[in-house]
N, C-alpha and C positions, 0 to 999 in steps of 0.2 A: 328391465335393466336400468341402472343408475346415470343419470346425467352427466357428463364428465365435465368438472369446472372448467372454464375456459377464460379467459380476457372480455372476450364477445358477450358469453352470460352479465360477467360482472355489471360491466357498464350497460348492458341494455336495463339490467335488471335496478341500478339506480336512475338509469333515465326515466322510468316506470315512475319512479318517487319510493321505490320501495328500498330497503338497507341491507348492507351483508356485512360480516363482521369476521373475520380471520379467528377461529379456533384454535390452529395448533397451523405453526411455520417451522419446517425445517429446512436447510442446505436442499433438499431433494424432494419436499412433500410440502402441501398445502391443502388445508382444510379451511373450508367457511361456510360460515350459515348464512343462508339465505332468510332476510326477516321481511315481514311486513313493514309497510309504512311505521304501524304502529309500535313496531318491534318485536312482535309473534313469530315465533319460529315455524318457518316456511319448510324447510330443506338442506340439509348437507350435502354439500357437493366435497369432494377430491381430485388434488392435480397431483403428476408426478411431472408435470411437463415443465419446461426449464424456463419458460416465458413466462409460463403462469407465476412459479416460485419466483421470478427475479419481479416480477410486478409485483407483488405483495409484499416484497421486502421492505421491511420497516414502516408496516401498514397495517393499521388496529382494523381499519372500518372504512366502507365507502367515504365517510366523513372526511378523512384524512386526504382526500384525494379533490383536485379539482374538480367539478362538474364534466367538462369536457375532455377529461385528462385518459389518452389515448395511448398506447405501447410505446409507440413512437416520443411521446410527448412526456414520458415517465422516464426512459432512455436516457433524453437529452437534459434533462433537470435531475436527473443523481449523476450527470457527467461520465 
């Protein structure tokens, strides 16, 4: 069975040093690939979960994101 994206995944998986990148955002869905440091494609993960999709909202790639930048911490900086 398939990994289910999570918040948890995201951020452990850049704390790693390794990259993910948002394939396809919808209102309801989220898709991202999980890459290597190098940028080698790891893994496709899928959320339907509603934390998941408002976290990724208006978000290309771990890049776009603080280093420490938490659910909580994402919340309060889009207001």
């Amino acid at each position: 069975m398939a990994e289910t994206l999570t918040i948890e995944t995201l951020e452990s998986w850049a704390r790693a040093g390794a990259h993910w990148r948002v394939i396809h955002h919808a209102e309801r869905r989220a898709v991202v690939e999980l890459q290597q440091c190098t940028g080698e494609h790891v893994e496709r993960l899928e959320s339907d979960d509603p934390d998941v999709v408002a976290y990724l909202a208006g978000v290309e790639s771990d890049l776009d994101l603080a280093p420490a930048t938490s659910i909580a911490e994402t919340a309060v900086r889009r207001g």
